[in-house]
C-alpha positions as CSV (number, residue, x, y, z in Angstrom):
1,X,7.0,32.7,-16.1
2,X,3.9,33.0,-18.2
3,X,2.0,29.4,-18.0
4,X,1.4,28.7,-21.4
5,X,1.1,25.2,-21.0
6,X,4.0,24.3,-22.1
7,X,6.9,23.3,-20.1
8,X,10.3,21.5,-19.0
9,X,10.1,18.0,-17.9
10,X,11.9,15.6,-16.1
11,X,13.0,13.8,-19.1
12,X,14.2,9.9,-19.3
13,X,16.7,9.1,-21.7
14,X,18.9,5.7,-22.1
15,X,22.2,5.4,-20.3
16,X,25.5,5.8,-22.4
17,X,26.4,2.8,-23.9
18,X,22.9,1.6,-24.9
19,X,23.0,1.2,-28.7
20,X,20.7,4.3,-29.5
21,X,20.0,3.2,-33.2
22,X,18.2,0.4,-31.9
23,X,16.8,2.4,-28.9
24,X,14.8,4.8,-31.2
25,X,11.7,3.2,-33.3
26,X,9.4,4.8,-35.5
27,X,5.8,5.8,-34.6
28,X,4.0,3.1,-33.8
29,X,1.1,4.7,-36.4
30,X,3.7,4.2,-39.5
31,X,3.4,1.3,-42.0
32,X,-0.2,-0.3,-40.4
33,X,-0.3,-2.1,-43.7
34,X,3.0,-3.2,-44.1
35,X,4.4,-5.5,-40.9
36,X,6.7,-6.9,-42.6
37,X,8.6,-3.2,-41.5
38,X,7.8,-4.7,-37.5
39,X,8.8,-7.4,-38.2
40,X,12.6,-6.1,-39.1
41,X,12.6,-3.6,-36.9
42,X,12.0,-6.7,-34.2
43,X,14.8,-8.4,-35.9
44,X,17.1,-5.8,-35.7
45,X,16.3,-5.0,-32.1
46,X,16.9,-8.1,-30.6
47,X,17.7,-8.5,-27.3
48,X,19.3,-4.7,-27.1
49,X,17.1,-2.2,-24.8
50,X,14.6,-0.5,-27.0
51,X,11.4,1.6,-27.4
52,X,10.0,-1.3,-29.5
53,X,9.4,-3.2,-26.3
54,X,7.3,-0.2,-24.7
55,X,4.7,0.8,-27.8
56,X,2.4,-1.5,-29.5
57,X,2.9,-1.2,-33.0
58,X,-0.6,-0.2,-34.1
59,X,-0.9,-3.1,-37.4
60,X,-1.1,-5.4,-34.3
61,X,-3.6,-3.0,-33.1
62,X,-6.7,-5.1,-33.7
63,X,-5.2,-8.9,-33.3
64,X,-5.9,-11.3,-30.7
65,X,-3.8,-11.1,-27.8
66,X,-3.4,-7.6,-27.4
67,X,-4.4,-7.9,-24.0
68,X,-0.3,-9.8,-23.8
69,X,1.1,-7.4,-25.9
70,X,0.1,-4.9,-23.3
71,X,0.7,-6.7,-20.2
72,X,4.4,-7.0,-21.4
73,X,4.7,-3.0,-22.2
74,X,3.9,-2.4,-18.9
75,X,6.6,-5.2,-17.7
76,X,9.2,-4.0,-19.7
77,X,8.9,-0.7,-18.5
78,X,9.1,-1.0,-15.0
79,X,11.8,-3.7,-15.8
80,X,14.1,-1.0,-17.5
81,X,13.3,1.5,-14.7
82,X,14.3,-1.3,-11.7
83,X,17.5,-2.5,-14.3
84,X,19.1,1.5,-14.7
85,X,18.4,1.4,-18.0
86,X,17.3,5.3,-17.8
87,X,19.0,8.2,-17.0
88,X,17.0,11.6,-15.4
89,X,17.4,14.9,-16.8
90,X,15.5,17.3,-14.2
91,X,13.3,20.3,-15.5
92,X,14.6,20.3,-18.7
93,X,14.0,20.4,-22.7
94,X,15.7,18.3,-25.4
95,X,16.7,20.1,-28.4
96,X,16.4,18.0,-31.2
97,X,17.5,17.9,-34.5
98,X,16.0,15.8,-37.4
99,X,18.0,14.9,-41.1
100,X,15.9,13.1,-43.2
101,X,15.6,13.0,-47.4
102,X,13.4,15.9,-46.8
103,X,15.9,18.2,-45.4
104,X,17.1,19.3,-41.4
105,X,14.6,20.1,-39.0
106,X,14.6,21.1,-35.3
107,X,12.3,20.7,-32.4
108,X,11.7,21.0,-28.9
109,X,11.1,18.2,-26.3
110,X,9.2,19.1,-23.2
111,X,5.6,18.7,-21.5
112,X,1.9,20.2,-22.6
113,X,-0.2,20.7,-20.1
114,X,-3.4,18.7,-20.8
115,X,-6.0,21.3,-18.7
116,X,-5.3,23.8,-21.8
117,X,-6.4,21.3,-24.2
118,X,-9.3,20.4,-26.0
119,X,-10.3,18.0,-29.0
120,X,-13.6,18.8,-29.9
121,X,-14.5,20.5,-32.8
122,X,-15.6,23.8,-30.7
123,X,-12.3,24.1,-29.4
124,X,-11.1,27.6,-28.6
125,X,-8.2,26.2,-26.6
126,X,-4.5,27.0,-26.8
127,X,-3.8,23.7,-27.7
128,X,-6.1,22.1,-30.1
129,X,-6.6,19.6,-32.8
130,X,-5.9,19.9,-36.6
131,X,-7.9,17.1,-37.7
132,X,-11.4,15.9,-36.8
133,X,-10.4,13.4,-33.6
134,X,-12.4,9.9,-34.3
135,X,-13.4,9.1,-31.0
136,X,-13.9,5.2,-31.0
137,X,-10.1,5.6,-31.7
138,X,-9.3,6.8,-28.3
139,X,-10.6,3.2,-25.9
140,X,-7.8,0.9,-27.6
141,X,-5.2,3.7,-26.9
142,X,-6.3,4.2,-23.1
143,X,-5.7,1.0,-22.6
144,X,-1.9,1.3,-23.4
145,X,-1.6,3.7,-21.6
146,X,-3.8,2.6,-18.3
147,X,-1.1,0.9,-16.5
148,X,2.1,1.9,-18.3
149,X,4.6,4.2,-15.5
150,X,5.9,5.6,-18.8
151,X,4.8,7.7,-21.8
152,X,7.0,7.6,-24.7
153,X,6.2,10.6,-27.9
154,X,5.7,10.4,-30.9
155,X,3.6,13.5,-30.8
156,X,4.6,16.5,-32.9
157,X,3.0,19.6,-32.2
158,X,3.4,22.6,-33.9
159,X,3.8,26.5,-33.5
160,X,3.3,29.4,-35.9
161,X,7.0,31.3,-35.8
162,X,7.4,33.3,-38.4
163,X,9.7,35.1,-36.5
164,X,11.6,31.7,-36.1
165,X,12.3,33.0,-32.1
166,X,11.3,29.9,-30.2
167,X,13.8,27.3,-31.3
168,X,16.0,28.2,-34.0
169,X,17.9,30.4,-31.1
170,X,19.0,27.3,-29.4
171,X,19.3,25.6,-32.7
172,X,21.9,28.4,-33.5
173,X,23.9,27.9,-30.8
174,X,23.4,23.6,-30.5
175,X,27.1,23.6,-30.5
176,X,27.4,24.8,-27.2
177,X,25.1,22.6,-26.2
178,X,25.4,19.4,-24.1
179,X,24.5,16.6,-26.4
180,X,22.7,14.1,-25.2
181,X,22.2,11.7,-28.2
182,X,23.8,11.6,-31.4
183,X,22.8,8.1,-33.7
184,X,21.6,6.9,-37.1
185,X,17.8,6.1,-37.0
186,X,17.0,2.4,-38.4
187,X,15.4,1.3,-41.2
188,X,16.1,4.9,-43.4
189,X,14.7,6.9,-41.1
190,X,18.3,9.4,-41.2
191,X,20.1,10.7,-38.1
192,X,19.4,12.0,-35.0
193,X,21.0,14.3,-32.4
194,X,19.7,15.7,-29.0
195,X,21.0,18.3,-26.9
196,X,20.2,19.5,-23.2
197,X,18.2,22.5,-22.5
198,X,18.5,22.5,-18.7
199,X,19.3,26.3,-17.8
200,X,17.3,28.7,-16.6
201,X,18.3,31.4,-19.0
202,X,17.3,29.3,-21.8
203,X,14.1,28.3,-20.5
204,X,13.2,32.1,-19.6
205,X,14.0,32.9,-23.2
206,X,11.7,30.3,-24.6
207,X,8.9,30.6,-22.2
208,X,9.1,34.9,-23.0
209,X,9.2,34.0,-27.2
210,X,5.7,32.0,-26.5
211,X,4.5,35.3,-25.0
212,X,5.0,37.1,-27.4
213,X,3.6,34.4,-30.2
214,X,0.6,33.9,-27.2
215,X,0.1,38.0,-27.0
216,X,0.0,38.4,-30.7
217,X,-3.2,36.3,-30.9
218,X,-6.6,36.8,-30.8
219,X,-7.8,36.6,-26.6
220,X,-10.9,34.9,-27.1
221,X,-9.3,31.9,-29.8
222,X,-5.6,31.7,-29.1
223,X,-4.5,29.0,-31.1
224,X,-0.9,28.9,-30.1
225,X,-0.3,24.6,-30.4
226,X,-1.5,22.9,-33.4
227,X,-1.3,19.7,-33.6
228,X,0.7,18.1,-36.5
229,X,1.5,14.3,-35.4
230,X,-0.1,11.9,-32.6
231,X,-3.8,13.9,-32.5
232,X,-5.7,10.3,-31.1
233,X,-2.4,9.5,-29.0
234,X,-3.3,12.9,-27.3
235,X,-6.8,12.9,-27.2
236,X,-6.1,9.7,-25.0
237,X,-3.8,11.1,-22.7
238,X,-6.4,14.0,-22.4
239,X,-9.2,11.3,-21.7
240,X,-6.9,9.3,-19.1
241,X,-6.1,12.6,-17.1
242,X,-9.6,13.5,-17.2
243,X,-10.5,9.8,-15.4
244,X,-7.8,10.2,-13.1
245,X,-8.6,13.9,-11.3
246,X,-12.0,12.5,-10.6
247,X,-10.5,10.6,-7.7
248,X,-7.9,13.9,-6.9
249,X,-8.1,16.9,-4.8
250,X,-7.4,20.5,-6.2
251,X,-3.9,20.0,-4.9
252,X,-3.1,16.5,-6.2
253,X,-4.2,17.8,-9.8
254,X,-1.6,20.7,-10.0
255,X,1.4,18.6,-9.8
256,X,-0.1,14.9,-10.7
257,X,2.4,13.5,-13.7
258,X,-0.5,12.1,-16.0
259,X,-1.9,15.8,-16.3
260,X,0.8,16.6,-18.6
261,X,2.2,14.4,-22.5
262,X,5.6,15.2,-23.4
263,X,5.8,16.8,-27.2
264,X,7.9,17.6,-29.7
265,X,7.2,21.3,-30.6
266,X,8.1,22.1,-34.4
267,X,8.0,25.7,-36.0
268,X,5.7,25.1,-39.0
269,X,8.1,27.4,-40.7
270,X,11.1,25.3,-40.5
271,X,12.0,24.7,-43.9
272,X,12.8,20.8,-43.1
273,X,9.3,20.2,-42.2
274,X,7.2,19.4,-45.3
275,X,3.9,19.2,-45.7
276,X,2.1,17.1,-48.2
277,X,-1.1,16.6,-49.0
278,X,-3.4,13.2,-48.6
279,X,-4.9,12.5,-51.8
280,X,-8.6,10.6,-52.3
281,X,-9.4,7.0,-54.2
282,X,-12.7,6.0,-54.8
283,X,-13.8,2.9,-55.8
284,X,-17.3,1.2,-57.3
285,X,-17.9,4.2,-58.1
286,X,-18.6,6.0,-61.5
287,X,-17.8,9.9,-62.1
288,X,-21.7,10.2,-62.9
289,X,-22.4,8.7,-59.0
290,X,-19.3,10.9,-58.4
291,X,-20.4,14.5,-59.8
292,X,-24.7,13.9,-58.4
293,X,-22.6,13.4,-54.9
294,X,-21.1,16.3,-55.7
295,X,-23.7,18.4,-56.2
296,X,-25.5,17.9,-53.3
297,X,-22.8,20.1,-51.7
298,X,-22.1,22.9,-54.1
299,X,-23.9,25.2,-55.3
300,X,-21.7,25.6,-58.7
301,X,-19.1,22.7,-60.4
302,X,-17.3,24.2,-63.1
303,X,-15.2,20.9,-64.5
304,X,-12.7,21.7,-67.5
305,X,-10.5,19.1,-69.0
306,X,-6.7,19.5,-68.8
307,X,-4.1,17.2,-70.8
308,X,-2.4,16.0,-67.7
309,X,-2.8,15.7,-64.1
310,X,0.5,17.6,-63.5
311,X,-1.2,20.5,-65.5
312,X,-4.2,20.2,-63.6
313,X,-1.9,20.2,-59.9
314,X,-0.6,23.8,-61.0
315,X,-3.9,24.9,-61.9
316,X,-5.7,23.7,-58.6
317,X,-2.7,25.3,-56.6
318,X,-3.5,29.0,-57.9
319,X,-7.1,28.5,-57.5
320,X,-9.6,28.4,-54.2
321,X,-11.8,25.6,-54.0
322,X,-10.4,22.8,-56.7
323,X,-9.2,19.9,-57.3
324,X,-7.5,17.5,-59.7
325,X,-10.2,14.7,-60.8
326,X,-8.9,11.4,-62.8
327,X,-11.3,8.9,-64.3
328,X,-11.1,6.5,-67.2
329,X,-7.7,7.9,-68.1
330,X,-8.6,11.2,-68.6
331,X,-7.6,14.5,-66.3
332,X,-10.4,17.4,-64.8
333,X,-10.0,20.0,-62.6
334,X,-13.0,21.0,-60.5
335,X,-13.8,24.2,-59.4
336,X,-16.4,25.1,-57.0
337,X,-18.8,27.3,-55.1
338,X,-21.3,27.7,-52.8
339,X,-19.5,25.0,-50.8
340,X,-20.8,25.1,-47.0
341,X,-16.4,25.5,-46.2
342,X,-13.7,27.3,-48.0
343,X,-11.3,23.5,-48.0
344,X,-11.8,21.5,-51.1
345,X,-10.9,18.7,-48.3
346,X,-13.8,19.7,-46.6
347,X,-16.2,18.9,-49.3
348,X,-14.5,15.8,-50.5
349,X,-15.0,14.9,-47.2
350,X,-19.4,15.7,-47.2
351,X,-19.1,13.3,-50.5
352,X,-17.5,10.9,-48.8
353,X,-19.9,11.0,-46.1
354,X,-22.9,10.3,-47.8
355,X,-21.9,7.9,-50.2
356,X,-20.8,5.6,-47.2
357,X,-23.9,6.3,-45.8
358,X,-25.9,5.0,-48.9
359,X,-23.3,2.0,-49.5
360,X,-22.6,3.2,-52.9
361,X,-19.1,3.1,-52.9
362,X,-15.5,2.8,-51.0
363,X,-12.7,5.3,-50.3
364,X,-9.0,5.0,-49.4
365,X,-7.1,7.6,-48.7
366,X,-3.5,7.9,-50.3
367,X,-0.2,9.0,-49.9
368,X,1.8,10.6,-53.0
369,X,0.6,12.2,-56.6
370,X,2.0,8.9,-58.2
371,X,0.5,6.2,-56.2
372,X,-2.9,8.4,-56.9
373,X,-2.8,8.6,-60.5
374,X,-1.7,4.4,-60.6
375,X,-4.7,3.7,-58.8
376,X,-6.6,6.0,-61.0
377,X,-5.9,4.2,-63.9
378,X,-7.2,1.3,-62.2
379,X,-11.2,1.3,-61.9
380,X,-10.9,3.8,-59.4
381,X,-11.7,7.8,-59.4
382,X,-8.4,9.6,-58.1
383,X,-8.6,12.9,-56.5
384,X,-5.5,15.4,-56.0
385,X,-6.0,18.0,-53.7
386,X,-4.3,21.1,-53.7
387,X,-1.2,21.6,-51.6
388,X,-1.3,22.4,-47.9
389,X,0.2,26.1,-47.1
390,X,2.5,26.6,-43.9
391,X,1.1,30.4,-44.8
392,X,-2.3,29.8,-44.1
393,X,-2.2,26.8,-41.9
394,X,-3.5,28.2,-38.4
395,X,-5.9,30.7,-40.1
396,X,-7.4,27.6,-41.8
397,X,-7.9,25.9,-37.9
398,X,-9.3,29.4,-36.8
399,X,-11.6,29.6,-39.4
400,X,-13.3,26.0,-39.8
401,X,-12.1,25.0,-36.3
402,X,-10.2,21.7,-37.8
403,X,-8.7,19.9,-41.5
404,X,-11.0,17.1,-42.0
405,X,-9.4,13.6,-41.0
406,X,-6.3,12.5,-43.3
407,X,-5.8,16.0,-45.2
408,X,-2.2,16.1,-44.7
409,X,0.9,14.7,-43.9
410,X,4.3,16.2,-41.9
411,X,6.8,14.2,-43.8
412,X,7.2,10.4,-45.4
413,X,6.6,7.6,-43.0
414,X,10.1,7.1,-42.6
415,X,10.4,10.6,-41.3
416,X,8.1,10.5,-38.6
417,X,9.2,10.9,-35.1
418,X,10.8,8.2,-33.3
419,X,10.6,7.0,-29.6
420,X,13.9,8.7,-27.4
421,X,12.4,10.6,-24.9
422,X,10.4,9.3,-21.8
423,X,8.8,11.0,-18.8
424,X,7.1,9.1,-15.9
425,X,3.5,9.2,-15.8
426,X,2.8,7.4,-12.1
């Protein structure tokens, strides 16, 4: 078999008769402003077995006692391993399938193999990141991680499978399938159901359908694993395993456990996977300070009034390098050129830059046309940026190596992945 850096794992998965709807909890990077959602999800847990006890929940993230919070992960986890809570599925993937308000979607569950990726921004590496990685995010999330003896995902990786050959085969056929898991996910987030990939007929036919993807691409930037959810929760797996084979021979790094992060793998052509883009709010700020920004960082700003910011959306999504600009309740779409990138993200992104630079103003980024224009008509500048394409996607990685940080989202919160899955890391 091809090593393409992605394979079967020896997967961890509650015992029957472990109430899986309170087993499976929602990233722990969902609803950092809102912990009142914790705070149920705590109260419905209880004293069941649950993921909730082995993440920290990152709205807790920057609070005193962290230190605890982390302390008792690591308990709880060898805890659940010493009480049987876990049963082992050997050299194997998890089929998973996902319905949510969006739609159904399907993914894969097995290992990535952190050697064969690479976060910076230069990256040529098989697996890579989508968004610029912030790297004073990855300390805090080592340190979960230092100690634990488990990983749990919530990282969603995806390929480009036009040819829909990777896991809509095994989707097809589910039904023959041993399921593993089969439960409602709390707090809205739909229903879940897993099935065993375990044979090797199965795995050969995966593993030859990545080929084919991997021999299609370019040799010298084969971008074969973008990744879509979890980019700082891999970066610090890639940062642990590069502290640990300091201290490891050749050998020991070829099989060592914390060399690999279990994934999800989703086709970005699934048509339950949606992608939505992250809008921009600006605040003490006036359109004047807005547009002189601007201009420092293109060449040309056409700006033509339009009645609506719905009328605007459809323009900016037939156009290259625009966007949907709402100030003192009036609607502008912005078109540019001579922009140092082809992304109107991108640029956004160089204002944003230097106006926190020079203290002029502040920035939040936000989820959802509607929320936008309500803030907009609020003392705030709203931008709408263009819709993310599935089409263009990896061409858009390839050609400025990364989507600024916050461009896009796979999904509403509440369709995020959730913890199931765990794999041994010690």
């Amino acid at each position: 078999m091809k090593d393409l850096g992605f394979s079967p794992a020896d997967i961890l998965l509650p015992n029957e008769g472990i109430d899986m709807e309170r087993w499976a909890v929602v990233a722990c990077d969902q609803y950092t402003s809102q912990k009142e959602y914790w705070e149920e999800a705590d109260r419905i847990v209880g004293d069941s077995p649950s993921t909730l006890r082995m993440i920290l929940p990152e709205c807790y993230l920057e609070e005193a006692g962290k230190e605890d919070r982390i302390k008792k992960i690591d308990q709880c986890m060898e805890a659940y391993l010493e009480e049987g809570i876990f049963r082992t599925f050997k050299d194997s993937y998890i089929l998973v399938r996902r319905d949510t308000e969006t739609g159904t979607r399907y993914g894969l569950v097995g290992k990535l193999d952190l050697e064969k990726y690479d976060y910076s921004p230069s990256s040529v590496s098989p697996i890579r990141a989508t968004e610029g990685t912030i790297l004073s995010r990855i300390p805090p999330r080592k340190e979960i991680r230092k100690n634990a003896p488990l990983e749990l995902p919530h990282i969603m990786v995806l390929i480009s499978d036009s040819g829909r050959s990777v896991i809509e085969p095994l989707a097809a056929r589910a039904d023959k399938l041993q399921k593993v898991y089969d439960s409602p996910l709390m707090l809205g987030g739909g229903h879940i159901t897993g099935y065993l990939v375990d044979n090797e007929e199965d795995k050969d036919r995966i593993n030859s359908a990545l080929s084919a993807i991997y021999d299609s691409l370019d040799p010298d930037n084969p971008l074969l694993f973008a990744m879509g959810d979890g980019n700082h929760s891999l970066a610090s797996a890639k940062s642990s395993w590069e502290d640990i084979k300091k201290g490891l021979t050749p050998a020991e790094r070829e099989k060592h456990p914390a060399r690999y992060a279990l994934v999800e793998i989703e086709n970005i052509f699934d048509p339950g996977l949606e992608f939505e883009p992250i809008h921009r709010a600006f605040f003490s700020l006036s359109q004047k300070a807005f547009d002189e920004l601007l201009s420092h960082h293109a060449r040309k700003i056409e700006k033509a009034p339009v009645s609506s910011a719905e009328e605007g959306i459809k323009l900016i999504n037939e156009r290259k390098q625009s966007f949907v600009l709402i100030s003192d309740g009036k609607n502008y779409v912005y078109t540019l050129d001579g922009t140092e990138r082809e992304m109107p993200a991108w640029t956004i992104q160089s204002v944003i830059d230097e106006m926190l630079s020079s203290g002029e103003g502040s920035v939040d980024y936000i989820h959802g046309i509607e929320a936008t224009i309500e803030l907009a008509s609020d003392k705030a500048i709203g931008i709408i940026l263009p819709d993310i394409s599935k089409d263009t996607f990896f061409q858009s990685i390839l050609r400025d190596r990364a989507f600024p940080r916050k461009t896009f989202s796979i999904g509403h919160a509440n369709e995020k992945r959730y913890y199931i899955e765990a794999r041994k890391i010690r």
